[in-house]
C-alpha positions in Angstrom: -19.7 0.9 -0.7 -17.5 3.0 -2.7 -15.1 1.9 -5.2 -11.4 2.3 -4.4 -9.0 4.2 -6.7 -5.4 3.4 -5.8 -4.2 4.0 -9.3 -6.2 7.6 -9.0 -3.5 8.3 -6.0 -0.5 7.0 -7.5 -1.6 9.4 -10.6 -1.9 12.3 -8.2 1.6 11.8 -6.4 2.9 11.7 -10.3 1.0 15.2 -11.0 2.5 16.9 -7.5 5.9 15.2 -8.5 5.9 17.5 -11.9 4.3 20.4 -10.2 0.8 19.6 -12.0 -2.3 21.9 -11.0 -5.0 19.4 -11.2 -4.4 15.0 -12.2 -5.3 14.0 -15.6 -6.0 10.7 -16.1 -5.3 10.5 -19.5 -8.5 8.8 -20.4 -7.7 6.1 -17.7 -9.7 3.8 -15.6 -8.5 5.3 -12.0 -10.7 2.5 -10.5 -9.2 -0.7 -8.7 -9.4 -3.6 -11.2 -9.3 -7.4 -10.1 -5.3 -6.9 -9.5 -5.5 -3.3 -7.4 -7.9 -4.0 -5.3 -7.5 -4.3 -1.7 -6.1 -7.5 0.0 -8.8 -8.2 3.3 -6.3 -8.0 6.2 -6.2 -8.5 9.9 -5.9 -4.8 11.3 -4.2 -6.2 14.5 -1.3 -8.3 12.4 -0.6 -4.8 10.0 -0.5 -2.6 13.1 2.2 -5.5 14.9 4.1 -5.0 11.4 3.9 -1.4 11.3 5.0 -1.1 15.1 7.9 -3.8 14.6 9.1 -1.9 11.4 9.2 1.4 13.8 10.8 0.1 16.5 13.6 -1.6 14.6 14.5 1.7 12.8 14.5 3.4 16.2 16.6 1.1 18.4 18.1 -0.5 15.8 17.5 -4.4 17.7 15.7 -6.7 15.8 12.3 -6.5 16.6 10.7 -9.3 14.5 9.6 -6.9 12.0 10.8 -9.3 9.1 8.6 -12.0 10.1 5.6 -9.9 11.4 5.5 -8.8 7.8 5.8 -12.4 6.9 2.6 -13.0 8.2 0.8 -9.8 6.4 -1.1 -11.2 2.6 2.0 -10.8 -0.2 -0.1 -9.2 -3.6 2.6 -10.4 -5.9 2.4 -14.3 -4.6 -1.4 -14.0 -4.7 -1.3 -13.3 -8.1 0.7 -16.2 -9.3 
């Protein structure tokens, strides 16, 4: 299993922001720590998000994306 490196990503969007050749950590840990790492989550109930969240921007009807994404694990109220 490899480790995931979300913070690794975020640190290369910031390089291609500022026009940055190659990431530099900055003697950071780019691995996922205890409060990065990825939530388990149902594929089927983030794909009925995703598709609600689409639909609703394309028609413009409510589409039940608010509580399809209700349903989806919240990081932040995990972690209190």
């Amino acid at each position: 299993m490899t480790k995931q490196q979300p913070e690794s990503l975020a640190q290369f969007a910031e390089s291609s922001r500022q026009q940055v050749k190659t990431p530099d950590a900055g003697g950071k840990d780019l691995t996922a720590g205890k409060h990065t790492k990825p939530i388990p989550t149902d594929p089927a109930k983030k794909q009925d998000a995703a598709t609600r969240v689409l639909r609703e921007g394309a028609l413009h009807k409510d589409q039940g994306a608010d509580e399809a994404i209700d349903k989806l694990p919240d990081r932040i109220t995990q972690s209190r």
